[in-house]
N, C-alpha and C positions, 0 to 999 in steps of 0.2 A: 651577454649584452655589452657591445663595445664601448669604452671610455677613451675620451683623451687624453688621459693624465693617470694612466695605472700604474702607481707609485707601487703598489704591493706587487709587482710581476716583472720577472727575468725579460732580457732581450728577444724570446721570442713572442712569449705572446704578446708583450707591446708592439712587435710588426702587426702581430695578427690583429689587433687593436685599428691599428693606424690602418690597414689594407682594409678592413670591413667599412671603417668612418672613409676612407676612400671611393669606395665600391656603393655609398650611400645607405649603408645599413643602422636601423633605427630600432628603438625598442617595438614600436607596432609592426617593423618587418618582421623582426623576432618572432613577434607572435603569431604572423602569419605564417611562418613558414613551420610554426609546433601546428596551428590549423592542417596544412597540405601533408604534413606528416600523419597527422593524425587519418585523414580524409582516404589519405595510403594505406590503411591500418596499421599506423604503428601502437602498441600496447602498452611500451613501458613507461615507466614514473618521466616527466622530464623536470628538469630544477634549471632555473634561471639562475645563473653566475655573472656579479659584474659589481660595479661601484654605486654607492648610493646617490648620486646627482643625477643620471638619469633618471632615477628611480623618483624622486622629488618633484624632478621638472614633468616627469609624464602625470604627478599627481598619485598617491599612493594608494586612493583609496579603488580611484578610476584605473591603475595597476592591477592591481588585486581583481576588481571586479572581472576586468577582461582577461587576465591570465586564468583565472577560472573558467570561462566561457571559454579558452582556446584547446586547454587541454592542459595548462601546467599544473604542476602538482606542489611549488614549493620555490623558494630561496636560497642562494649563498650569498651574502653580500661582505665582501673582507674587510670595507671604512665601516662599518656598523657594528661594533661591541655592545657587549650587554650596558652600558649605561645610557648609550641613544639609542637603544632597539626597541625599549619597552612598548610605544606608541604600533610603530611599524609590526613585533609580532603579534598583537592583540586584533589590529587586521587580519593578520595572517589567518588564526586561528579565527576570527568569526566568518571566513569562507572556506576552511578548511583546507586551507592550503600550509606547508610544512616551513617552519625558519628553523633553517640549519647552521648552529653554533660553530666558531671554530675555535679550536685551540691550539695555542704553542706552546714549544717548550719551555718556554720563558713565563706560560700562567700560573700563577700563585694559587697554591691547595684554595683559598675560598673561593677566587674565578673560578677553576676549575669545578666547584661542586655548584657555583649558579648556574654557570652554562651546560652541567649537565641535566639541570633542574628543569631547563627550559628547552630540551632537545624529544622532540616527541617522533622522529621517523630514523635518524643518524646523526653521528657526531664526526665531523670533519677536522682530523686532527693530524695539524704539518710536523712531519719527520724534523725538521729542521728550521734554524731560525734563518730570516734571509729572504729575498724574493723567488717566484717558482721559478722552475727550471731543471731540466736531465741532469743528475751530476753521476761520478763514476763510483760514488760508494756513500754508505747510509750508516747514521751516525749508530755509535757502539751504545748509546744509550736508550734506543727505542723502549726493550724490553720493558728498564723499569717507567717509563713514559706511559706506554701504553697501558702497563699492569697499574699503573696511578688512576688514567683514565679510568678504566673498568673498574676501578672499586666504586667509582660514586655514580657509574652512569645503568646501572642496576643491568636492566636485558636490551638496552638504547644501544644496536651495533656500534661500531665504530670503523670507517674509510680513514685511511694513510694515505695523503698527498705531500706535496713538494719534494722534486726529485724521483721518485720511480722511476725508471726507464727501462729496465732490462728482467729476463726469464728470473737472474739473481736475486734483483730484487725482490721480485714476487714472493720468491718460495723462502726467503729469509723471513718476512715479517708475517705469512699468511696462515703460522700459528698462533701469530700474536695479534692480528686484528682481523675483520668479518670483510672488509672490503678494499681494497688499493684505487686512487684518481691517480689517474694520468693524463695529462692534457699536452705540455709543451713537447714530449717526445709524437702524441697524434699528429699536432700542429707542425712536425718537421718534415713526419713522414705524409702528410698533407703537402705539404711546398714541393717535396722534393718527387714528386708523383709525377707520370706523364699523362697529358689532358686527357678525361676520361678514367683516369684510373686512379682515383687517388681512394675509394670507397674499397677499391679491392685489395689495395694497398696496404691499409689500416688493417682491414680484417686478417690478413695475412700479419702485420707484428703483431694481431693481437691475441693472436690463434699463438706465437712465438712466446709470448708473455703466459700465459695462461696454460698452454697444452691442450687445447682444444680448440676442436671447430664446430660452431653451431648450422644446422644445414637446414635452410629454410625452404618454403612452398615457395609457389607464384606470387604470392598475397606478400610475404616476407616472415610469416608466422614460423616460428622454430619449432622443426618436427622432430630433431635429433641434433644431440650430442656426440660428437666425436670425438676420443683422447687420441692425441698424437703424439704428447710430448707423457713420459712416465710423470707419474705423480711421483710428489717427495712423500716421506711419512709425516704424519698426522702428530701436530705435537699439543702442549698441552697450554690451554688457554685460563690465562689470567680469573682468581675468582671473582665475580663484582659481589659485592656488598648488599645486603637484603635492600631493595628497592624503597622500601621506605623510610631507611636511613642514609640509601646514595642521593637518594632526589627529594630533597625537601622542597616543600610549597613556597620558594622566595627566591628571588634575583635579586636582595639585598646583600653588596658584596660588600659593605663597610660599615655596619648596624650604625644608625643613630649618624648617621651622614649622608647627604643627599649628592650622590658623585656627579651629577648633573648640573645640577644648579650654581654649585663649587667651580665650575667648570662655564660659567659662562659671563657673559654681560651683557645685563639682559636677554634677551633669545638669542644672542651671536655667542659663538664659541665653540667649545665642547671638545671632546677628542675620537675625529671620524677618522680614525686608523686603523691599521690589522692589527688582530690581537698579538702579535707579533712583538709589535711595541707598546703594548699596555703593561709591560714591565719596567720599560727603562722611564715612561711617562710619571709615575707616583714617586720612583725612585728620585727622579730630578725635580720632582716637585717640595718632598720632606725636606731635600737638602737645600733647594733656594728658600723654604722656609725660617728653615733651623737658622744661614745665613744671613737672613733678611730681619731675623731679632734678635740678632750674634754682632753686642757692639765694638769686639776684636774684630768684627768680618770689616766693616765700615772703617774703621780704622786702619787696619791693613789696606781696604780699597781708597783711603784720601792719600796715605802715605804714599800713592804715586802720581798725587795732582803735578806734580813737580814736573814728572815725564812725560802725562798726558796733556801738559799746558795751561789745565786749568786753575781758577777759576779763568773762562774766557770771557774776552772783552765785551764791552758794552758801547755804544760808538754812537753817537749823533752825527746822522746823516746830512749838515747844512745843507752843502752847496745839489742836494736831489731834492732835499725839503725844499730852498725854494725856487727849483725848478719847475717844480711839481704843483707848489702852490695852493696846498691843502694842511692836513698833520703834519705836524714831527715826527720825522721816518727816524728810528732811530734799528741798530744792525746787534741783533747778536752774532759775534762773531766764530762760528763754530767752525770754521774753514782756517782759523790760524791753530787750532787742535795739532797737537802731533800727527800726521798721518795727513792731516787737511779736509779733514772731516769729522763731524761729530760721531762716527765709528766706533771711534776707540773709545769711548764711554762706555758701551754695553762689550766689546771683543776683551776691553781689561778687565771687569765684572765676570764676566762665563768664564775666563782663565781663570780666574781665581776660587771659582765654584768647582770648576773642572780637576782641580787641583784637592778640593777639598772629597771629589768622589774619587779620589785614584785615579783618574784617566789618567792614558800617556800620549794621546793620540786626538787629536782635533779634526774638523773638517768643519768646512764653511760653504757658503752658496756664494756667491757674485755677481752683480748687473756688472755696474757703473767702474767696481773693482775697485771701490772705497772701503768697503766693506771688507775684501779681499784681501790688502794690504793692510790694513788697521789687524784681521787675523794673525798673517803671517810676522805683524810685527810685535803682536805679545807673544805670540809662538818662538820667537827669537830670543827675546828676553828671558822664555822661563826655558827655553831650551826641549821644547815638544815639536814632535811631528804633525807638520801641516797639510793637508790636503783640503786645495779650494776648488769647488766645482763652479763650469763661467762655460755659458752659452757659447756658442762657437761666433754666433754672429757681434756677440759681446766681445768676444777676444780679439777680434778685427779692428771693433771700434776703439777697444780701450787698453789697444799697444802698449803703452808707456807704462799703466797702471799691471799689466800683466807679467814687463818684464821686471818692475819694481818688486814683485810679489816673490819673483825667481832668484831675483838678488836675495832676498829674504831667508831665503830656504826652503822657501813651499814650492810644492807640485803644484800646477794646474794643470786641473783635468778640463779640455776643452768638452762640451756636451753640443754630439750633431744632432742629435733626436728634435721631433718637435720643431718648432720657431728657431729654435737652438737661441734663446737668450734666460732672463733670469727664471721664467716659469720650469721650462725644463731645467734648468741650475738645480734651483730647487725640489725637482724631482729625482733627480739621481743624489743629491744631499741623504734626501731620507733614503733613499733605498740600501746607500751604504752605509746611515746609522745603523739601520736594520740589521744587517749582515755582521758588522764589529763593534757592537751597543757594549759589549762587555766591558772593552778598553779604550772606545772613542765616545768624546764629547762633541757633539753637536751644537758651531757658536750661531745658530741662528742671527740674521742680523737684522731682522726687522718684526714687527708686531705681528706678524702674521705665524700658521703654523697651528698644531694641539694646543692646548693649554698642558705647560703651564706657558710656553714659549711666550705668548704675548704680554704677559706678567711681568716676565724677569725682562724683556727686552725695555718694556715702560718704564721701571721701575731704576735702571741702569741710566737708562735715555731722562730723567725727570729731572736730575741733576740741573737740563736746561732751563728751565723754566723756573727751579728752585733760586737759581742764580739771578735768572732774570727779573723775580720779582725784586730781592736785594738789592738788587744793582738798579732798578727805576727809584725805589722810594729814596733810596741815598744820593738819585741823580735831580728829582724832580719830588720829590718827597710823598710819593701816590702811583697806585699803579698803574699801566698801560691802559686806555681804554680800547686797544684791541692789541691782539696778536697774530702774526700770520706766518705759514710754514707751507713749503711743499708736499705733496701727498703721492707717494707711490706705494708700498707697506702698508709708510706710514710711523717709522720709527721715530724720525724727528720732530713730526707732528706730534703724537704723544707725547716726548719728552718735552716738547715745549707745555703743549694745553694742560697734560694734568695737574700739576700744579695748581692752575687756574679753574678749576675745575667749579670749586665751589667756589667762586667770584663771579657773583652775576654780571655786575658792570662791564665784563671785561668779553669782551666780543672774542672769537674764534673763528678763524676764518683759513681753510686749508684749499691747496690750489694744487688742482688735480692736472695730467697733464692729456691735453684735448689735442694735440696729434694735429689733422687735416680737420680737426671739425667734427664736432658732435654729430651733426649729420650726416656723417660717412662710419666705415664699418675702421676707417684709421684713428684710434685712439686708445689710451689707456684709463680712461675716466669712469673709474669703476661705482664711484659714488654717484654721480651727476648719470649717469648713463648704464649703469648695471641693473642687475635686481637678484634676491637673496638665492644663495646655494651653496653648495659644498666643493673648495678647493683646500688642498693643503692641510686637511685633514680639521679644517675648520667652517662651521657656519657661519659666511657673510656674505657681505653684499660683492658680486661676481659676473663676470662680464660672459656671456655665453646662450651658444642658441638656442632655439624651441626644444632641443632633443637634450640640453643638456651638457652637450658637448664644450668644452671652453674654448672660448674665442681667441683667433689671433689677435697680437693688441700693435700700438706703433705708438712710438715717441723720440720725438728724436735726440733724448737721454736716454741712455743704456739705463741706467737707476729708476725710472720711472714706470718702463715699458714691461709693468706687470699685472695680469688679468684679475687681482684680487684686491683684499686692502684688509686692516687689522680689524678683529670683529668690535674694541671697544669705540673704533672711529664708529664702524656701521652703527653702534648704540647709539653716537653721540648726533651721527645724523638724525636717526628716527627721533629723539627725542626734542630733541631740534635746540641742545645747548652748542654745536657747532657748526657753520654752514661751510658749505663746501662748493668751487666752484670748478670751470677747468680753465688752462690756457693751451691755446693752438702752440705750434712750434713755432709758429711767425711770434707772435706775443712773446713766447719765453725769450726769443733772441731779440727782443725789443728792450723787455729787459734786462738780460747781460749786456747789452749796448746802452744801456742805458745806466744801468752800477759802474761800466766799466768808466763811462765818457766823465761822467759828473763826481765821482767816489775815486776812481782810481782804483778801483778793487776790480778786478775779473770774480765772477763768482761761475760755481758748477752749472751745467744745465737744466741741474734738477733743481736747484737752488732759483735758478732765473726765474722758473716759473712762480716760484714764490716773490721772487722780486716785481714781476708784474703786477698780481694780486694785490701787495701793498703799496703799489702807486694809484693802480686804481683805487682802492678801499680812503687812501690817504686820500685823495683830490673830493669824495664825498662828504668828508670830516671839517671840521673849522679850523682855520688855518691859525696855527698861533697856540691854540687853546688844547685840542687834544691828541694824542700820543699815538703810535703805530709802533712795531717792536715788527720786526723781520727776523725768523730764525735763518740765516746764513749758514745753511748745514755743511756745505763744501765748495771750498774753490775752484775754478775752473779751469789751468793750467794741463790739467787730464784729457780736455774739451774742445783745445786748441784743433787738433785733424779735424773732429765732426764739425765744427762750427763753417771752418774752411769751404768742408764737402758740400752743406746743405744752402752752403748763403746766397752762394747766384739762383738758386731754386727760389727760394726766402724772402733776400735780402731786398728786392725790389717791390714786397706786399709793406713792408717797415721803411721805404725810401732810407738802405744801405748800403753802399757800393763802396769794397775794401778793395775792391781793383787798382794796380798800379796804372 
């Protein structure tokens, strides 16, 4: 089942991905074509492989039903771990269809004995940590890998994926497991086939892989086996463990802890990854723990307010207040930050954690390339290697911010996949935590991601708002009656609201960015115009079609222009302690034209957008009497080309003409 965003797969099957979603392939094509297969007489088991957001949007129960009716027999799904599977296999199993576990090498003895607990047809267990893909040699550790597997999964065979490609392979691991997947070397020898012949093609490596050829009727029925290739000797397989001691009756992997619930805010959250990474998730969760009530960590982390700028300023906005002629707009100024953005609040916090797990090695994502620079500049200080990944189309927009990053010491990795901006960023981010999780920290840079990711980034990021409340009652002796922040993530939102969180009086208002108009398919306004699903290995609210597939977004901030948002905003919408609005690109450049004419300050473009929302919001308010607080996340100096590029387009909906 194709996805757009297959974060757990090598370079080919994401073509093969992206060519199927090209070609207009859906899950109910899927199943029609196991129907025509079937109606051909095909006989054997078929298992539906793919991501669980299709799986979601087609409705899981209406899944099940008709995967049963077509002929399928079962699941692999690699974002679905046993802590969010529970619901989905108990489906499973009341139509009688099969959910197949996976495991890495990275799964901890008790995973390992749930997920075998819970594997009733095979157990799907990757050679390697890392996304799929042909590699030229298969790790020296299999043996006691798979001898682990077999002690607990009693007479539940076990298939070896990631990596197989060749005769070698087979006949090395084929004493040590019941069955070999191979997919991305099919999918090669698929492309590289002449029209018509790709089916004869495959059977021919597969007859080269195997030593044999199966020799079929009219029908396609296999009437004979033929050895071609010699068989090796027959070696000796692994004991398993008396079955009612490999498979006990529970999928509780953490007695007397509910890894779900831990894991979420309210119904948004969770960790929809491959088990792949369900090792370095708890690992980086104990340690922002231990951190997080470790008050040498705190103290170590203010001992560089110095460098990072902070506390930042708190600024009464006159001469826009009374332009404006509503609230007192007053500016948290998170854009005079080191770096020129409130960034480096959470990039010096993960350095410091990052330090505390051994890492030596960093990578980060990138829109706006605020985020990017703020990485590569604690990367500098403590003297670790950087690697930032930054959409291709982002790297175009945000020149300046990428050669700054270079000065720095970091690589950037341009990303052409995809939209090539921060969505796909963020997808080659995780794939290479995946791949070097041993020795690399992953500085996430916004609320979004697994849990604990939205945690540690709120909790770095709150600092704003901590400040902010300080800084109003010593300025005006009472707090804000509202506050407002732009919303792309979502990091500086959070770090502004939660604070506020429990202050009823105190309004929250986040300003999402609306592109061409809600009414067009051109926006990033995933709150105002999304609806709930699974990106980034997290359940929220997500901008994406009937099938599932996540949608292209636009804004004309690099920072903005991303298809998800952090799951505890989605809470904070449903519950309705925050509202959230959007603004068009014309608006957002209304108000950087408007901070810049009256303030003097140029502010970021993702920043503007918030600067609009709190003129509006202000002009509803009593003038004189109640308060507005602007979080000011980043300056705009980085914004100077796009603003140039888009303004004769723009500039005549906001009557502004910078023309000489």
């Amino acid at each position: 089942m194709p996805f757009s965003d297959p974060i757990a797969d090598g370079p080919i099957i994401q073509e093969a991905n992206m060519i199927a979603l090209t070609n207009g392939v859906t899950v109910s094509g899927v199943l029609d074509m196991v129907r025509e297969a079937r109606r051909r007489g095909l006989k054997i088991p078929v298992l539906l492989m793919g991501y669980y957001n299709p799986v979601l949007r087609y409705g899981e129960e209406k899944l099940l039903h008709d995967c049963k009716e077509a002929g399928v027999h079962g699941f692999v799904l690699v974002d679905l771990p046993i802590e969010e599977a529970a619901r989905f296999r108990k489906f499973c199993v009341s139509y009688g269809l099969s959910y197949i576990p996976l495991i890495a090498p990275s799964t901890s003895i008790p995973r390992m004995k749930a997920l075998c607990s819970i594997a009733d047809s095979f157990i799907y267990a990757a050679s390697r940590m890392g996304v799929t893909g042909a590699s030229q040699s298969l790790s020296a550790n299999l043996p006691e890998f798979l001898a682990q597997i077999h002690k607990y999964a009693g007479n539940i065979p076990i298939a070896l994926g990631f990596g197989i490609s060749t005769r070698e392979h087979f006949l090395s691991v084929q004493a040590l497991t019941e069955g070999c997947i191979i997919g991305s070397q099919i999918i090669s020898t698929i492309g590289a086939a002449q029209p018509g012949r790709a089916a004869e093609c495959v059977e021919k490596y597969l007859s080269g892989i195997t030593g044999r050829n199966l020799e079929r009727d009219e029908h396609g029925a296999i009437v004979r086996e033929v050895t071609v290739l010699e068989p090796s000797a027959a070696g000796t397989r692994p004991q398993a463990m008396p079955s009612e001691d490999a498979r006990p009756d529970t999928t509780d992997v953490t007695p007397g802890h509910d890894p779900v619930t831990s894991t979420r805010f309210g119904e948004f959250g969770g960790q929809y990854v491959s088990e792949s990474l369900m090792g370095c998730l708890p690992e980086l969760d104990q340690a922002f723990e231990a951190a997080r009530q470790d008050p040498a960590f705190w103290e170590e982390y203010r001992s560089y307010y110095p460098y990072m700028g902070r506390p930042s300023g708190l600024y009464f906005a006159a001469h826009l207040t009374e332009e404006i002629g509503g609230a007192n707009i007053w500016i948290k100024r998170e854009d005079l930050n080191h770096t020129g953005s409130h960034k480096i609040n959470n990039a010096l916090g993960q350095i410091l954690l990052a330090r505390r797990l051994g890492k030596k090695r960093i990578i980060a994502e990138t829109g706006a390339g605020q985020h990017g620079v703020a990485t590569a500049t604690v990367c500098a200080k403590f003297g670790m290697e950087c690697v930032v990944y930054m959409g291709a189309e982002d790297v175009r927009r945000q020149a300046l911010n990428v050669f700054r990053m270079k000065l720095l010491g970091a690589t950037v990795v341009p990303v052409t996949s995809g939209s090539r901006t921060l969505r796909d960023a963020v997808n080659e981010a995780l794939r290479a935590w995946v791949r070097d999780a041993e020795t690399t920290h992953y500085i996430l840079g916004s609320v979004v991601g697994p849990y604990p990711f939205p945690t540690i980034v709120r909790t770095f990021q709150s600092i704003i708002g901590q400040e902010t409340k300080e800084q109003m009652r010593n300025a005006i002796g009472k707090l804000p009656d509202a506050v407002v922040a732009c919303v792309g993530g979502g990091s500086n939102a959070s770090g502004m609201f939660y604070p506020f969180l429990d202050e009823p009086n105190v309004q929250m208002l986040g300003v999402e960015a609306g592109g061409d108009g809600l009414d067009t398919s051109r926006h990033s306004a995933t709150l105002c115009g999304g609806s709930k699903g699974v990106l980034h290995g997290v359940y929220t609210y997500l901008l994406h079609d009937q099938y599932g597939q996540v949608s292209e977004t636009h804004s004309v901030s690099a920072g903005m222009d991303y298809p998800a948002v952090g799951p505890e905003l989605s809470s904070w919408k449903d519950s309705g302690r925050a509202q959230f609005i959007a603004a068009t690109d014309a608006q957002a450049l209304a108000g950087f034209r408007a901070l810049a004419v009256y303030e003097g300050i140029i502010p970021a473009l993702e920043s503007s957008h918030a600067v609009y929302g709190a003129i509006e919001l202000a002009k509803t308010m009593k003038k004189g009497e109640q308060n507005v607080v602007l979080n000011l996340s980043g300056r705009g100096d980085k914004d100077m080309n796009s603003v140039a590029e888009v303004l004769p387009r723009l500039g005549p909906e906001i009557g502004w003409d910078l023309r000489l």
